[in-house]
C-alpha positions in Angstrom: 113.2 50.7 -67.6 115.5 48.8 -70.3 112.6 47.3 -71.8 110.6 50.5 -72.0 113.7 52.2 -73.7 114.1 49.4 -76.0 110.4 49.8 -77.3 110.8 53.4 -77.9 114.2 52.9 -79.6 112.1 50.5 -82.0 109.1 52.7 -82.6 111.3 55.4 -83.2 112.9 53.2 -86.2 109.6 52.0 -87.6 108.1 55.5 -87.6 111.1 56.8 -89.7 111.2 53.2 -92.1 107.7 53.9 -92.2 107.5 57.2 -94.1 109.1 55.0 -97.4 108.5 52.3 -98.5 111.1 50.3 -100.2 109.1 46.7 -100.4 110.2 46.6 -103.8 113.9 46.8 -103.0 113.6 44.1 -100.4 112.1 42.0 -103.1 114.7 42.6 -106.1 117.3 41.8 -103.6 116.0 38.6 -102.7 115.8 38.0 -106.1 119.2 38.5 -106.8 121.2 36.9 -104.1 122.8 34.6 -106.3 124.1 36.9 -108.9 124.9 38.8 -105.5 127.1 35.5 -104.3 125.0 35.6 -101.7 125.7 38.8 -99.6 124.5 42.2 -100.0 124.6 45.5 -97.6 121.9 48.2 -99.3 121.9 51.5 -96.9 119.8 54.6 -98.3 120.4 57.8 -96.2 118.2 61.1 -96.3 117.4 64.3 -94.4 119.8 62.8 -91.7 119.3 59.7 -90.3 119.4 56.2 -92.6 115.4 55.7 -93.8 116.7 51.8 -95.2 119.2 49.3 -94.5 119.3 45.8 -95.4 122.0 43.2 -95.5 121.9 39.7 -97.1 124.7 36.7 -96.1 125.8 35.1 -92.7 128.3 37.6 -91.3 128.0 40.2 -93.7 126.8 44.0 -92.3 127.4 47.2 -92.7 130.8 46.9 -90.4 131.9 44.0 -92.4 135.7 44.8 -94.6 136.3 44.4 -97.7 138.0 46.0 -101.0 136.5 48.6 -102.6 138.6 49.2 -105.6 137.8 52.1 -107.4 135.5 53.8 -105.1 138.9 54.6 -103.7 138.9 57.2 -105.9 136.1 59.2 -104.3 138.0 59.4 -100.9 141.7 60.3 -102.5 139.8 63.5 -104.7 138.1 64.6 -101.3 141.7 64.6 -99.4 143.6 66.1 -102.4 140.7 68.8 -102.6 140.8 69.7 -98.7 145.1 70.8 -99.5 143.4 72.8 -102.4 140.8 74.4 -99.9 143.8 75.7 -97.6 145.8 77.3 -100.5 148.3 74.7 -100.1 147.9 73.2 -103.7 146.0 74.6 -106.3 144.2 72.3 -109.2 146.2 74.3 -112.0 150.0 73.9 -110.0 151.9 71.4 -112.4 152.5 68.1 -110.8 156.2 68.8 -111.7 156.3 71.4 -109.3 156.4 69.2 -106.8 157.9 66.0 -108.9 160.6 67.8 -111.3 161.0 64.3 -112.7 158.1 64.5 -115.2 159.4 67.4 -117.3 162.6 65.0 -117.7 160.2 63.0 -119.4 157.4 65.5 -121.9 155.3 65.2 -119.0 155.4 68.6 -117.3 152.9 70.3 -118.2 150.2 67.8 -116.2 148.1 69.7 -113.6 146.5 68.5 -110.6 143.0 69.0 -112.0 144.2 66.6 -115.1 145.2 64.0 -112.1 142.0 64.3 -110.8 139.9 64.1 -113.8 142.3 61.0 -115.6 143.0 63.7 -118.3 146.9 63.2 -117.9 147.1 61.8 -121.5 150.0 59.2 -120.1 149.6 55.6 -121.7 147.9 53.3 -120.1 146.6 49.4 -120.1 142.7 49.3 -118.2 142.2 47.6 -115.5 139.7 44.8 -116.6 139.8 42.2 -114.2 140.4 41.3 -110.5 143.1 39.3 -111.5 145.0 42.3 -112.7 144.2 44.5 -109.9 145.0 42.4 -107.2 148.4 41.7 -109.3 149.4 44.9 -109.6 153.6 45.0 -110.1 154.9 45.4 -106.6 156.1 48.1 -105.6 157.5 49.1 -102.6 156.3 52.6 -102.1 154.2 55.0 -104.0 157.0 56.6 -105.3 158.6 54.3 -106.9 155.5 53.2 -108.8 155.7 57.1 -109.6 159.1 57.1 -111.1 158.5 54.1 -112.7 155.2 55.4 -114.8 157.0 58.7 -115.4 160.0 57.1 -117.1 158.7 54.2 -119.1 155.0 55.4 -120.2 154.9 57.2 -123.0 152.4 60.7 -123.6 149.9 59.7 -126.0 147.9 63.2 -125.8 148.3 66.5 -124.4 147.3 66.6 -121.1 143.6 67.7 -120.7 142.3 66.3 -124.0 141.6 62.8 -123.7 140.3 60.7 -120.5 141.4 57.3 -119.8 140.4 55.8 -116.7 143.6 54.2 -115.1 145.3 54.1 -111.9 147.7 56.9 -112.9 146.0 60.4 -112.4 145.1 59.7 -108.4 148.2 58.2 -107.7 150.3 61.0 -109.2 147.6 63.2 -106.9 148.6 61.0 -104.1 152.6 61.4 -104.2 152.5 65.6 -104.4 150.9 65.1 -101.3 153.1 62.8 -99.8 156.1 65.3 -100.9 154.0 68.4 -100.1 153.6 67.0 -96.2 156.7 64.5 -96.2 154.4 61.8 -94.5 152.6 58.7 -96.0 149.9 58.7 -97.9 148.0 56.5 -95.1 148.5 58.9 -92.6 147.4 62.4 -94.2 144.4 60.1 -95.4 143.9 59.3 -91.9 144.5 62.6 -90.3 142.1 64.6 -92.9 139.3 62.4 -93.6 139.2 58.6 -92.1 139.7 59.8 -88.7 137.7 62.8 -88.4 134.9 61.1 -90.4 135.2 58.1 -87.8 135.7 56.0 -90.6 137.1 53.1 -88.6 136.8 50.5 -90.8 138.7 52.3 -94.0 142.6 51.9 -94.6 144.8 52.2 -97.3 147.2 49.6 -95.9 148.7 47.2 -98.2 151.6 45.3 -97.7 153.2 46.5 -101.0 153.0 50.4 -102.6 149.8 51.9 -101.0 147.4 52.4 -104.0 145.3 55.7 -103.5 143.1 54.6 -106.8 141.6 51.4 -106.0 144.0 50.0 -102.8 141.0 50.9 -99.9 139.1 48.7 -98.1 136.3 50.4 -96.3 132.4 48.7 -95.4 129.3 49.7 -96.1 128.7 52.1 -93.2 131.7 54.0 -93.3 131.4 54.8 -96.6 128.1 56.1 -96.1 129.3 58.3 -93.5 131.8 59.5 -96.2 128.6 60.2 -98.3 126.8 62.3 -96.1 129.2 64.1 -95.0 129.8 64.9 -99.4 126.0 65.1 -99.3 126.2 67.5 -96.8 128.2 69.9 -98.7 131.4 68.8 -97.0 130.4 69.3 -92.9 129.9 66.0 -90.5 128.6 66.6 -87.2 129.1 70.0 -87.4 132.5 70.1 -89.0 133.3 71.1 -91.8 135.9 68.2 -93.9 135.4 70.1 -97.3 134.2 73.8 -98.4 131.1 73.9 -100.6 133.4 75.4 -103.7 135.7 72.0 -103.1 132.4 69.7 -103.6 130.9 71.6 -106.5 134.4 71.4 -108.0 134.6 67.7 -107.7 131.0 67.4 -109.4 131.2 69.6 -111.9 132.0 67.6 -115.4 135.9 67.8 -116.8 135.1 65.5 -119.9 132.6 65.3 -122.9 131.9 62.5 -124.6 134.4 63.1 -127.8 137.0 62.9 -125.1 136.3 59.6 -123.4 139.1 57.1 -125.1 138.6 54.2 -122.1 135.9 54.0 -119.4 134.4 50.6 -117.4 131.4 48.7 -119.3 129.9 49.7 -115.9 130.6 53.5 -116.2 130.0 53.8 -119.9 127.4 56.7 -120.8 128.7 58.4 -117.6 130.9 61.8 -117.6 133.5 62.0 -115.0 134.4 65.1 -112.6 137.0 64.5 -109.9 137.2 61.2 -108.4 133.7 61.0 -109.3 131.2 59.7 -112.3 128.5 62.1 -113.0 125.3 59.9 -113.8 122.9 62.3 -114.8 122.9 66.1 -115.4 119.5 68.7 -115.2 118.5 71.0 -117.7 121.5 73.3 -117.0 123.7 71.1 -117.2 124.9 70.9 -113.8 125.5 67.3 -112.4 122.8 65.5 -110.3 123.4 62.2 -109.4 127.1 61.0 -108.7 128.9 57.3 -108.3 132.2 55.7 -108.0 131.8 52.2 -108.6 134.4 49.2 -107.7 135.6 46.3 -109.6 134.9 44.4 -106.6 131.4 45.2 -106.4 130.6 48.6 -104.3 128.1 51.3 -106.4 127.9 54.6 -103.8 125.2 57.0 -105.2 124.4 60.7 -104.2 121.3 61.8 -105.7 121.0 65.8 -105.0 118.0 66.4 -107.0 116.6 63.9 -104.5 118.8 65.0 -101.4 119.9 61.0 -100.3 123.1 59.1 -100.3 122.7 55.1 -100.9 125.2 52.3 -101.4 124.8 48.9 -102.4 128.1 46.9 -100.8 128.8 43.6 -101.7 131.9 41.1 -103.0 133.2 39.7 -106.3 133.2 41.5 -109.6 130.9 44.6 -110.8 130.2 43.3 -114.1 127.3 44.6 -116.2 124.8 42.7 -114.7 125.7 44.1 -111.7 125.1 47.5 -113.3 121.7 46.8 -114.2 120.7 45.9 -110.8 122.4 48.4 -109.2 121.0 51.3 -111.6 117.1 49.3 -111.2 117.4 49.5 -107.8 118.4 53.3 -108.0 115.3 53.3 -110.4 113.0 52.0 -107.3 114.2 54.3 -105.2 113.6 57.2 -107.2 109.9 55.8 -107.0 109.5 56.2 -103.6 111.4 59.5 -103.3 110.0 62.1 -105.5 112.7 64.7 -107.4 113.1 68.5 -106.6 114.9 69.2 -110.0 112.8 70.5 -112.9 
């Protein structure tokens, strides 16, 4: 009986590998183990089940840990949008409604949706190397590193104007939910999206200040199931995490190009929405393919013209050679799975 259940477990994988076929990713990522340090989890997800998975490296799999940097960014937008889908914050609320300590400072007139969108116009120094992220100044909590900002960065455009991409906008997010619910950040992260996403293998732990911008670690499969469930217009297994306004919201594009002051070498060309890069647009306008890339080497993708979720997972530094494989393999993908956009 096992072994005839174990055969029809593995026909029913081949038949569904078998509709695609992705030879041609196998074969790049061969290629490229050692620009990969060699270690690699590649997962492609569509019409609800996974239709590819491969991973490179001795004990490295889609349940293996490790930082994700700025694809933290994706998560922290989804839980600040889920207090905005129950009327408990709303995207144009001032941020010092709920921290009077920025109108002290010429910063009160910063809104949620300019947290979101890094359009707080607040001075900042880019993040350009894992040195400096993993060094970040310690603080004990997130709201001293808050106070801190507030008080000794100076406002170098109104907010809304100009997009820098920094550690600031989320984090601010971050705190008026921690003074909104008077818990941690790790635990409303936990109770609205980690846990009911069985994300079991995510935390926003640190020893030092939690960092809701780039401070997750996560693995490969459990931030897939976070993509499906965005792919999905915001339900998981029947439940709903996010309303379909709070996802078309987060994909819609807050920036043009004129306002772009600092972005990645790895985002550049890219608009941004919340949390989010936009990739590629359709005729209208209206955003198609998504991504929030990591310094440490995670690129998620959510193509809806195509209607699949992927992410390459690996280690180390997402330089621009990293880019180019990352968007090639997107590229070979795309082969395979034709568009539905005009």
């Amino acid at each position: 009986m096992k072994v005839s259940l174990t055969l029809v477990f593995l026909l029913f994988f081949q038949s569904v590998f078998a509709q695609y076929d992705f030879s041609a990713i196998d074969k790049r990522l061969e290629a490229e183990k050692k620009q990969l340090e060699g270690h690699i989890v590649a997962l492609i997800y569509k019409d609800g089940k996974l239709i590819y998975q491969k991973a490179i490296g001795t004990d490295f799999n889609a349940k293996s840990q490790a930082p994700i940097a700025s694809a933290s960014q994706w998560l922290t937008a989804a839980l600040v949008m889920t207090f905005v889908d129950q009327g408990k914050l709303s995207l144009d609320d001032k941020v010092s409604r709920y921290i009077p300590v920025l109108t002290k400072y010429s910063k009160g007139y910063i809104t949620i949706r300019d947290c979101l969108a890094h359009l707080t116009g607040i001075e900042s120094e880019p993040i350009r190397s894992l040195k400096e992220q993993l060094n970040r100044k310690k603080y004990t909590n997130l709201e001293e590193e808050i106070t801190d900002i507030v008080s000794t960065r100076e406002i170098v455009s109104n907010p809304g104007l100009q997009f820098r991409y920094d550690n600031i906008g989320l984090n601010l997010a971050a705190r008026v939910l921690e003074v909104i619910t008077k818990r941690g950040f790790e635990q409303i992260m936990a109770e609205r999206i980690t846990r009911p996403l069985q994300m079991r293998n995510t935390s926003f732990s640190n020893f030092n200040a939690v960092n809701p911008s780039g401070g997750a670690q996560s693995s490969a499969g459990d931030y897939m199931t976070f993509l499906t469930m965005i792919l999905n217009k915001g339900i998981y297994n029947g439940k709903r995490i996010l309303s379909e306004k709070a996802i078309e919201q987060m994909e819609t594009a807050a920036t043009t190009s004129d306002m772009i002051k600092y972005s990645p070498k790895a985002t550049q060309g890219f608009q941004y929405g919340f949390g989010q890069w936009i990739m590629s647009t359709d005729e209208t306008g209206k955003g198609t393919v998504f991504t929030s890339p990591g310094l440490f080497g995670t690129w998620p993708m959510i193509d809806r013209c195509r209607n699949y979720a992927c992410i390459f997972f690996t280690e180390g530094k997402l330089n621009e050679e990293r880019r180019e494989l990352f968007l090639h393999l997107k590229e070979l993908i795309d082969d395979v799975i034709p568009s539905t956009c005009k």
